[in-house]
C-alpha positions as CSV (number, residue, x, y, z in Angstrom):
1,X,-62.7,-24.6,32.0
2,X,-64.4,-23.9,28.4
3,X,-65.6,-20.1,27.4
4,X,-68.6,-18.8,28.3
5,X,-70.4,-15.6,27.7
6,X,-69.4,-14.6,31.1
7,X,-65.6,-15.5,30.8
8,X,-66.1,-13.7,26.9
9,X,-67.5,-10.1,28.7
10,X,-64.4,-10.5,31.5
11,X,-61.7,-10.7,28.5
12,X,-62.9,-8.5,26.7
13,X,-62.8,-5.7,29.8
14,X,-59.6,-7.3,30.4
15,X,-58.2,-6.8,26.8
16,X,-59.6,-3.4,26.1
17,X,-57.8,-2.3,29.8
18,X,-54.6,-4.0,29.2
19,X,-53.7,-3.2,25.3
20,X,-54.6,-0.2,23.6
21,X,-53.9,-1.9,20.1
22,X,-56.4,-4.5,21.0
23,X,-59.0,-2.6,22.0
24,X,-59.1,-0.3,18.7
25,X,-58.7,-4.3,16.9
26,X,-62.0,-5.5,19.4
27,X,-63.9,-1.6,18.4
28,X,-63.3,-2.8,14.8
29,X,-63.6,-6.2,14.4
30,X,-66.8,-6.4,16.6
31,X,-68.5,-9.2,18.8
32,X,-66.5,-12.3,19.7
33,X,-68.2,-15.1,17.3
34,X,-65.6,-17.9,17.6
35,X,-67.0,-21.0,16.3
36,X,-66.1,-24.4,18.1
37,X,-66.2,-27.2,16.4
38,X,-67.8,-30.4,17.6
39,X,-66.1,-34.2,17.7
40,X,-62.8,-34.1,19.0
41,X,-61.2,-37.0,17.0
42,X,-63.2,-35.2,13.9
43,X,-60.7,-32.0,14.9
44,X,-57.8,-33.8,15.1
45,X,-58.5,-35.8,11.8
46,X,-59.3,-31.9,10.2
47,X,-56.2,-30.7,11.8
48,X,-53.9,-33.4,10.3
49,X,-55.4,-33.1,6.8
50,X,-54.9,-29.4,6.9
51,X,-51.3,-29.4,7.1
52,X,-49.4,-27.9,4.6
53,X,-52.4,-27.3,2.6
54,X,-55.0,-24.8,2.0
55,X,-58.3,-24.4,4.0
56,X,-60.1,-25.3,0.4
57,X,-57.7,-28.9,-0.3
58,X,-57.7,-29.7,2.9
59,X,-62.0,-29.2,3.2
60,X,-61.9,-31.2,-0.3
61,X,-60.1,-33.8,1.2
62,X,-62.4,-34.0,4.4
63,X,-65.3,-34.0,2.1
64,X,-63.4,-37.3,0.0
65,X,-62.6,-39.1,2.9
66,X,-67.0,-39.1,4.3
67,X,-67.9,-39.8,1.2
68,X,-65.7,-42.4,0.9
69,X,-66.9,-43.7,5.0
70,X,-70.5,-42.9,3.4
71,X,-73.2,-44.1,4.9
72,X,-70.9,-44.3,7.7
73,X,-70.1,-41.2,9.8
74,X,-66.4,-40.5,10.4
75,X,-65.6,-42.2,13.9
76,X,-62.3,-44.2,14.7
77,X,-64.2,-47.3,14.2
78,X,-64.9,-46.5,10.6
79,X,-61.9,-44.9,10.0
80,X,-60.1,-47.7,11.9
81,X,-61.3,-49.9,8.5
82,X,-60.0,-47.9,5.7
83,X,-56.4,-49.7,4.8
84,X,-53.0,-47.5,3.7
85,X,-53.9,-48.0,0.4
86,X,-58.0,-46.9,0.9
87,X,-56.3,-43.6,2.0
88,X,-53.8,-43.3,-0.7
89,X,-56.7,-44.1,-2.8
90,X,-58.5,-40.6,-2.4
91,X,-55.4,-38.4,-2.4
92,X,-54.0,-38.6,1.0
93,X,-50.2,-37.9,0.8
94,X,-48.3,-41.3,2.4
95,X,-47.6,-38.9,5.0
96,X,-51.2,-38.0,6.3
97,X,-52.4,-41.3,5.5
98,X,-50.0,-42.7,8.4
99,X,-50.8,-40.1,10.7
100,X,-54.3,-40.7,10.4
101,X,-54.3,-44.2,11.1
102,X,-51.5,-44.0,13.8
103,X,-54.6,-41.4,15.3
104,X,-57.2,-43.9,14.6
105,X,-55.1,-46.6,16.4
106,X,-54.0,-44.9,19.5
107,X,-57.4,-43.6,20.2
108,X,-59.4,-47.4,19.4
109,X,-56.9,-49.0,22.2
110,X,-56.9,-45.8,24.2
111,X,-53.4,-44.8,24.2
112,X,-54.9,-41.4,23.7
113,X,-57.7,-40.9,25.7
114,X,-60.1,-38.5,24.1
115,X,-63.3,-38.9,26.1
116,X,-61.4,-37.6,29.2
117,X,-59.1,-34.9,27.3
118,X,-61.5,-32.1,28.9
119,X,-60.4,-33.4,32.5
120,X,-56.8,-32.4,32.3
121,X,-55.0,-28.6,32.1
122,X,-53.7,-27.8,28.8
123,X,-50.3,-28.6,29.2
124,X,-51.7,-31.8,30.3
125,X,-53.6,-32.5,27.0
126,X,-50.9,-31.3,24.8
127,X,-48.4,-33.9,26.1
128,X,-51.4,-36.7,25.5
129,X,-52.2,-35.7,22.1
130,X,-48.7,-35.5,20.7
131,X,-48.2,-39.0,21.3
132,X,-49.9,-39.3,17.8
133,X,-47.6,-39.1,14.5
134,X,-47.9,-35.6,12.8
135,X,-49.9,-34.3,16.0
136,X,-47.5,-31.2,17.4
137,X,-48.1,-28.8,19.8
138,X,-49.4,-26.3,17.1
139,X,-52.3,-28.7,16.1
140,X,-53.4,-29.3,19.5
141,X,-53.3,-25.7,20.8
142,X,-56.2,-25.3,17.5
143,X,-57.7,-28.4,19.1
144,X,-57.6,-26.5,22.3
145,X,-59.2,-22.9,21.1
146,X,-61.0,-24.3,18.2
147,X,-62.4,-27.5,19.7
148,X,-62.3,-27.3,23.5
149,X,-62.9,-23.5,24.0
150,X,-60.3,-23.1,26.3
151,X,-59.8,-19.4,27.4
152,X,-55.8,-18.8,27.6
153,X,-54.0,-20.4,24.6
154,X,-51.9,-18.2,22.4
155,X,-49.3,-20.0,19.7
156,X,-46.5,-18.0,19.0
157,X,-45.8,-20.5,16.3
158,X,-48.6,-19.5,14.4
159,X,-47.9,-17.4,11.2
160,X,-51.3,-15.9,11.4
161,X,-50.8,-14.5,14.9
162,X,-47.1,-13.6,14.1
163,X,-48.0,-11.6,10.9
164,X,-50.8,-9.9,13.0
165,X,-48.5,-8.6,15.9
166,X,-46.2,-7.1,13.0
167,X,-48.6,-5.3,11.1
168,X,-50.4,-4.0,14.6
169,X,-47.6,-3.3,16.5
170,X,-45.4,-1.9,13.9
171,X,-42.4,-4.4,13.9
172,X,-40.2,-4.5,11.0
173,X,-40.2,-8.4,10.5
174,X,-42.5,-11.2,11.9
175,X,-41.8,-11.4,15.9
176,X,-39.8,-14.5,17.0
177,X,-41.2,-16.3,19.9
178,X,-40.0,-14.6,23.0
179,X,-41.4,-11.1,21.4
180,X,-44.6,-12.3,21.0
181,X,-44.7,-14.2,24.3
182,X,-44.1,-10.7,25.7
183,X,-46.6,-9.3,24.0
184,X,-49.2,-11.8,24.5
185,X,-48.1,-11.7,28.4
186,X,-50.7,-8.4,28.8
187,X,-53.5,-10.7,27.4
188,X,-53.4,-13.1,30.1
189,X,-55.2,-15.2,31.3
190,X,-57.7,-14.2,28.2
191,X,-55.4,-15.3,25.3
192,X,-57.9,-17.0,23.4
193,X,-60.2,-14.2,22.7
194,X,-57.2,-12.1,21.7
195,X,-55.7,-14.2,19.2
196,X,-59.2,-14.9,17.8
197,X,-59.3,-10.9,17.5
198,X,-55.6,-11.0,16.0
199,X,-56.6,-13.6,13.3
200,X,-59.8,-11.4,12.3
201,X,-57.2,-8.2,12.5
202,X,-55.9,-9.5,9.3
203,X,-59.3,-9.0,7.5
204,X,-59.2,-5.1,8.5
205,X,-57.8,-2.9,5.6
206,X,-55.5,-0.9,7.8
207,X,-53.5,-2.3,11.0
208,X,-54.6,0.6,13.0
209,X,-57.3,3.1,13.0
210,X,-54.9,5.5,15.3
């Protein structure tokens, strides 16, 4: 199950009926306009590259590594022929450069099977996808709102959703996991619209208009 319009207008009554906070966040913010990306192994390559990094490095490093496949496209078969040291070569940490090719391999001998990822529940995918080296359950929760469109995925790890729920909810430090699990419990089974509305929260000027 990916989101729809249809499944959008339901969590959106949903979230505006259940929270109070997020329906002044949805009044402010606007439409829903989450943009999913296309190519899952291209997600997980973006996710891995992002780590640790900024959005700019890590989008520098993306743009290195096609222009380095160039005229090729970015695919595990073209990826699959760039050595350790090809990697290295345009600024990949030893790190990421592992973790990309232990991605590239498990998905050429299907080990990780990608094509059939949108077959199984999430819990399901997550436990296929972390079979890959630097691949947790953070990175393929994005891969899951960001790539797949699936409509109940909060992470409670996420520092963006954590600093959100402080600021909107008034806490006096960033929530540990149980608290925002509790808080995110009202947003079920629509979690993925509301944590799209939490990260666009942060843009607002003032947590709350009320």
């Amino acid at each position: 199950m990916s989101l729809t319009p249809d499944h959008v207008a339901r969590a959106l009554r949903h979230l505006r009926k259940s929270d109070p906070v997020l329906a002044d966040v949805i009044r402010r913010v606007g439409p829903f306009q989450l943009e999913s990306r296309r190519g899952r192994f291209q997600s997980l390559v973006r996710s891995i590259l992002a780590q640790q990094i900024s959005t700019a490095v890590a989008r520098l490093m993306l743009r290195k590594l096609e222009a380095r496949l160039a005229p090729n496209k970015l695919t595990p078969v073209s990826l699959g022929k760039l050595s350790f040291e090809d990697l290295r070569a345009i600024g990949l940490s030893r790190q990421k450069a592992s973790y990309l090719q232990d991605l590239t391999e498990k998905v050429v001998s299907k080990t990780v099977k990608l094509h059939r990822v949108h077959r199984l529940t999430d819990e399901e995918i997550i436990a296929e996808l972390i079979q890959v080296k630097g691949v947790g359950r953070w990175t393929v929760q994005m891969f899951l709102i960001f790539c797949l469109g699936r409509p109940n995925v909060f992470a409670p790890d996420d520092f963006g959703l954590r600093s959100a729920i402080q600021r909107l909810y008034g806490l006096s430090e960033l929530p540990k996991r149980a608290e925002a699990e509790e808080i995110a419990a009202a947003w079920r089974p629509h979690a993925t619209v509301a944590s799209w509305y939490l990260w666009r929260s942060l843009e607002l000027k003032e947590p709350s208009a009320t």
